[in-house]
KOLDREN-485805 format. One record per residue: z, y, x of N, C-alpha, C, O in turn; residue in one letter. Coordinates in Angstrom, 2 decimals, m for minus. Layout:
<sites>
Z|Y|X|Z|Y|X|Z|Y|X|Z|Y|X|A
...
</sites>
This chain:
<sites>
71.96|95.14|108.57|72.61|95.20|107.28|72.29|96.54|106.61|71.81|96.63|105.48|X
72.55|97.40|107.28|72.57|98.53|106.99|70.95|99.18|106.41|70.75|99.84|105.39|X
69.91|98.73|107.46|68.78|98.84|107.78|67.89|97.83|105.88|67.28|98.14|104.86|X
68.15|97.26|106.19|67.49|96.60|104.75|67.73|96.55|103.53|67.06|96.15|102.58|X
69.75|97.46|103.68|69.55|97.78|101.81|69.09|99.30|101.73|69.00|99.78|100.60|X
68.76|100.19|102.92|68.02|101.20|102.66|66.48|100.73|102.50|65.96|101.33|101.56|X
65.69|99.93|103.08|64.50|99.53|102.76|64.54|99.20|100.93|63.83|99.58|99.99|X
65.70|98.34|101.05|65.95|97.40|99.21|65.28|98.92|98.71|64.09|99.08|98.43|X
66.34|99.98|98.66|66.59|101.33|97.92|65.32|102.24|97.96|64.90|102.98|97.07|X
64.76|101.98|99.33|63.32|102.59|98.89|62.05|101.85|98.34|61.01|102.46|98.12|X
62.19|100.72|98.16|61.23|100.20|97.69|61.56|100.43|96.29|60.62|100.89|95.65|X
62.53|100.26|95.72|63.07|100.64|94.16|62.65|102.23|93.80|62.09|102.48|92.74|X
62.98|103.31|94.81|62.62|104.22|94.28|60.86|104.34|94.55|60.42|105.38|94.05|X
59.88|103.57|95.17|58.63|103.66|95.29|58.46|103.12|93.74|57.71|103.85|93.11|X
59.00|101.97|92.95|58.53|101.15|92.04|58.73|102.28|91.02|57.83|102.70|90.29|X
60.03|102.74|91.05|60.45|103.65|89.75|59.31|104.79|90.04|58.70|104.99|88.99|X
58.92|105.43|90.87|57.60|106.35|91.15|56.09|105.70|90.54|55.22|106.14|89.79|X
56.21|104.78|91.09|54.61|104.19|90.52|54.75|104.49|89.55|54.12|105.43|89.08|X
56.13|103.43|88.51|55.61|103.86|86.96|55.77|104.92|86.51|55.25|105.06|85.41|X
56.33|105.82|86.95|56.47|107.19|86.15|54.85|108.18|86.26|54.39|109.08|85.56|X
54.43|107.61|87.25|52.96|107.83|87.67|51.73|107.24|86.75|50.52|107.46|86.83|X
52.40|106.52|85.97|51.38|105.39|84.69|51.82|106.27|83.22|51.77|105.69|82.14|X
52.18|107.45|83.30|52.37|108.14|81.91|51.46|108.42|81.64|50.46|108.05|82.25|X
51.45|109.26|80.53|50.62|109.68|79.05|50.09|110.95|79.99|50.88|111.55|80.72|X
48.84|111.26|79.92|47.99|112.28|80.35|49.03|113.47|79.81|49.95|114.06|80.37|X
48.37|113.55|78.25|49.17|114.78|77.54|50.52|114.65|78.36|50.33|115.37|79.34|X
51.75|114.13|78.46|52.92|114.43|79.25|52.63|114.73|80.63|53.74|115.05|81.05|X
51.95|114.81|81.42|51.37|115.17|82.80|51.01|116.91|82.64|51.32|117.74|83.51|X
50.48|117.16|81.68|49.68|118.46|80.82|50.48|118.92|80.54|50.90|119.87|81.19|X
50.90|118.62|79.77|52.62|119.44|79.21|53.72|120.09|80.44|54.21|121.21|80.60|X
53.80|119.04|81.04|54.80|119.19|82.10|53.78|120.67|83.04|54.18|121.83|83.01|X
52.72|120.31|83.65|52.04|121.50|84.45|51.79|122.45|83.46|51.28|123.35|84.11|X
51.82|122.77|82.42|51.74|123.67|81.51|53.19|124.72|81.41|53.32|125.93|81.61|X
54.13|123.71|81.03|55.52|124.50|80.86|56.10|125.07|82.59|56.49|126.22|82.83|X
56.03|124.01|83.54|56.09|124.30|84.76|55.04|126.07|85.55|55.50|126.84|86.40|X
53.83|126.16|84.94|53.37|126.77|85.43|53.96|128.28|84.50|54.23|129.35|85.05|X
54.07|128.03|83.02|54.37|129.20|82.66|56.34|130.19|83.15|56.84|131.31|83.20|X
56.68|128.70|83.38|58.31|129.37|84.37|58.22|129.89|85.51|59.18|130.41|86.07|X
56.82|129.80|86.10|56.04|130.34|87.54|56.34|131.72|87.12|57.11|132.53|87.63|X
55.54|131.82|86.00|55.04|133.23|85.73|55.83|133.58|85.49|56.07|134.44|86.34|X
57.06|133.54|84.39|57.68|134.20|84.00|59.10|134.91|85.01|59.76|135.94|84.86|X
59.17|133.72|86.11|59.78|133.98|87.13|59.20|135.35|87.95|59.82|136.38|88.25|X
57.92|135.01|88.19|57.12|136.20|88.93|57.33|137.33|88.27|57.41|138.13|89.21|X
57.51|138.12|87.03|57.49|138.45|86.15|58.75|138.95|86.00|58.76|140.15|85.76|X
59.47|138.58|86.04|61.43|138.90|86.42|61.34|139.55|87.75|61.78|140.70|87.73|X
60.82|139.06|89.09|61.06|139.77|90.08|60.21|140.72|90.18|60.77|141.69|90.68|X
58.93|140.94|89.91|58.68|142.22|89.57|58.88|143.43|88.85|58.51|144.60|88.98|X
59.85|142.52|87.72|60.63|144.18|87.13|61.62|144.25|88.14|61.69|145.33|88.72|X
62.33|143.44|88.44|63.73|143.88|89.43|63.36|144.72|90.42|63.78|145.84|90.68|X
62.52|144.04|90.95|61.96|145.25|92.54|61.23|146.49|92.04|60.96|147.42|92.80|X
60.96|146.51|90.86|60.12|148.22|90.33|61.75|148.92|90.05|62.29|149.91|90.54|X
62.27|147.86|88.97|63.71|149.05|88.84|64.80|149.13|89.86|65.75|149.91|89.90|X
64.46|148.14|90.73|65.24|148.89|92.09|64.49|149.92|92.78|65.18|150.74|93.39|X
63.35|150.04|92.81|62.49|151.04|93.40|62.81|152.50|92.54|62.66|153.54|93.17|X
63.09|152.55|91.63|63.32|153.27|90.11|64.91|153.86|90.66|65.24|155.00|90.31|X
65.76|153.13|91.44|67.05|153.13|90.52|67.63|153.73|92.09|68.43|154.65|92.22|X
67.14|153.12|92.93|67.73|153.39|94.22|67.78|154.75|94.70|68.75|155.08|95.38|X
66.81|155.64|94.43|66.82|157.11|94.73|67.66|157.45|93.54|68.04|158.57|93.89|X
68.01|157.32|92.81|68.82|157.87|91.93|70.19|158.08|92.31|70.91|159.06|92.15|X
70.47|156.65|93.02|72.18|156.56|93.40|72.24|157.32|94.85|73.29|157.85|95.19|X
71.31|157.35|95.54|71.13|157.94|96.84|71.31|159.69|96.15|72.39|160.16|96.50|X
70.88|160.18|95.71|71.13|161.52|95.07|72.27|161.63|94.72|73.00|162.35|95.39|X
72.81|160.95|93.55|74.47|161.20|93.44|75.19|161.01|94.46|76.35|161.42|94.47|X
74.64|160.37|95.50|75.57|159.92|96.91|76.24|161.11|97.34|77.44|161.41|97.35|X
74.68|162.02|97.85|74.56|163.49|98.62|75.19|164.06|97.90|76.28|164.46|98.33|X
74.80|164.40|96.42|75.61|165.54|95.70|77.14|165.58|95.86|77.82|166.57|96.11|X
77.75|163.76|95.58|79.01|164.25|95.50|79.43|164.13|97.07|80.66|164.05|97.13|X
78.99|164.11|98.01|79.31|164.17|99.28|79.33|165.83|99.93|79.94|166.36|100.85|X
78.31|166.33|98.91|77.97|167.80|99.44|79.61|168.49|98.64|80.39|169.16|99.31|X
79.82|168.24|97.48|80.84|168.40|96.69|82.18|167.99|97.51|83.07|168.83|97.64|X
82.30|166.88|97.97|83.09|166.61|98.83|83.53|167.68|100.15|84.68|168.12|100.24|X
82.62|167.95|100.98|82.45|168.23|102.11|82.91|170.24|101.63|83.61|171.02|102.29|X
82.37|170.43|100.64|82.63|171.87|99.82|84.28|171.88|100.08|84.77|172.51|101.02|X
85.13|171.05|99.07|85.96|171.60|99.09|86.85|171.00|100.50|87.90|171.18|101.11|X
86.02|170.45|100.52|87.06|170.17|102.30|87.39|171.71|103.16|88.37|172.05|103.81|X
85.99|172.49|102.81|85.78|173.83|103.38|86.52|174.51|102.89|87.05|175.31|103.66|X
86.97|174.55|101.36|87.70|175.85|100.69|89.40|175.34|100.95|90.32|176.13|100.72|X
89.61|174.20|101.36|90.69|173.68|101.96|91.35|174.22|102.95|92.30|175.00|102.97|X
90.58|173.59|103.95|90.52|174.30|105.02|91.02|175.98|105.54|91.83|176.41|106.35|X
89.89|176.69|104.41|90.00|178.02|104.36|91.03|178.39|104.32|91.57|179.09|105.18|X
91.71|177.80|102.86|93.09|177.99|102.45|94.44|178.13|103.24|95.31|178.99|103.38|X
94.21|176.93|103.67|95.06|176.70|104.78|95.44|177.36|105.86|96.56|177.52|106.34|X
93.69|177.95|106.45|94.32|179.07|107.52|94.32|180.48|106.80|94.40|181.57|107.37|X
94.24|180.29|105.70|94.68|181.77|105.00|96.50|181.72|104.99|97.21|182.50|105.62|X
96.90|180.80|104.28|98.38|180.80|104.46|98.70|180.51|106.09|99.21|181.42|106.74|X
98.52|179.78|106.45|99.15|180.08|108.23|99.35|181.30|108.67|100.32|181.85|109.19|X
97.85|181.78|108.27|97.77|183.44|109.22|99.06|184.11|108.13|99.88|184.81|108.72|X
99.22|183.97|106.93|99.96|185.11|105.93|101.38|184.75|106.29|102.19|185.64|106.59|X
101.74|183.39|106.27|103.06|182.82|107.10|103.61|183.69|108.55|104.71|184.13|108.87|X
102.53|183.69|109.10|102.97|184.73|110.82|103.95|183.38|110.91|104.94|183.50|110.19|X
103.87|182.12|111.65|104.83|181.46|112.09|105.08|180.05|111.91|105.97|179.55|112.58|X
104.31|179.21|110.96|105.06|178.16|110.75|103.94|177.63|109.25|103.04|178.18|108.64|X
104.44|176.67|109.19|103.82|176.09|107.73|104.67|176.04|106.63|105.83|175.81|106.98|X
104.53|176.16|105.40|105.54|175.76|104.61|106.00|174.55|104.33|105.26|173.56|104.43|X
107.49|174.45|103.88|107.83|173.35|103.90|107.03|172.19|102.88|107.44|171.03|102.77|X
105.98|172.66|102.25|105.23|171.23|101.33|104.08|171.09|101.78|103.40|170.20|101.26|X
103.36|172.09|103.13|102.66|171.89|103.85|103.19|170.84|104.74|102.28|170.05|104.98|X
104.35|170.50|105.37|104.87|170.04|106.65|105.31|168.66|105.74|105.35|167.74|106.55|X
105.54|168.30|104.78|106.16|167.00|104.16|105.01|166.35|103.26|105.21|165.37|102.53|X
103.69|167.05|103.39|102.34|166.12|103.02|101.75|165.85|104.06|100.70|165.22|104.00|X
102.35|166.33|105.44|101.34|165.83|106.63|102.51|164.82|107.31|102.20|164.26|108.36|X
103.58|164.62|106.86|104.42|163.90|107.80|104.32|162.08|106.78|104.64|162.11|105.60|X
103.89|160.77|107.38|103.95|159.70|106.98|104.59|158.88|107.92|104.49|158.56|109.10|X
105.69|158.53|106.39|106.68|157.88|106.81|106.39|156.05|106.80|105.56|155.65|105.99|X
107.03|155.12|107.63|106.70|153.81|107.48|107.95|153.32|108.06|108.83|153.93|108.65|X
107.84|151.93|107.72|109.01|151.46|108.40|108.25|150.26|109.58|107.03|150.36|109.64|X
108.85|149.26|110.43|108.11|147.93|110.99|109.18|147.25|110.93|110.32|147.38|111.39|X
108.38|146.13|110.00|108.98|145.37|109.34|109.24|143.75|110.90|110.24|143.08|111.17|X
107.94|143.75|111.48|108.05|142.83|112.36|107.22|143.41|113.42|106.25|144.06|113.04|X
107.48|143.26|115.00|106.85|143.80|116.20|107.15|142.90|117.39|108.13|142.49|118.01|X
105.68|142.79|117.39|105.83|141.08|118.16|105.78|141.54|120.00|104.71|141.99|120.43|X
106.63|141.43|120.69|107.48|142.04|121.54|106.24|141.11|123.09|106.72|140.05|123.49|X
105.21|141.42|123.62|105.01|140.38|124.38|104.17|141.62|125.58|103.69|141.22|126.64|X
</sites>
């Protein structure tokens, strides 16, 4: 059953193939004409993309470093800071030193197993 209305279905789509195969030259021409120029123009798109990614990628890689070097800077003058007041303290941190390093949370659920 099964087996012969897929045969039915391909013989229909062989028939609908033949005739579409009995067209007009010029529409055969046309079609490989417009088809071939979306080739190109496709080819043509991915070669700008991959030049201006080639273009574009060292660019963002540079701002990466810079602001990482910028980053990493004031991490240092931070730092510095910090054990500049400790040492000037003789003792202890101040109290808005000690209540930006303390994080508070609550647990809401703690699955006990």
């Amino acid at each position: 059953m099964f087996n012969s209305s897929f045969r039915q279905q391909a013989a229909a789509w062989q028939q609908q193939f033949s005739q579409r195969q009995r067209g007009n030259i010029l529409q055969r021409l046309l079609a490989w004409i417009v088809l071939g120029f979306m080739l190109v123009v496709a080819a043509a798109i991915l070669l700008f993309m991959l030049l201006l990614s080639w273009l574009v990628i060292p660019i963002v890689v540079y701002r990466y470093r810079k602001k990482m070097r910028r980053f990493a800077e004031a991490a240092r003058q931070h730092a510095g800071q910090a054990e500049q007041q400790q040492n000037g303290q003789q003792g202890g941190y101040r109290q808005q030193d000690r209540d930006s390093r303390v994080i508070e949370g609550e647990v809401i659920h703690k699955d006990e197993k």
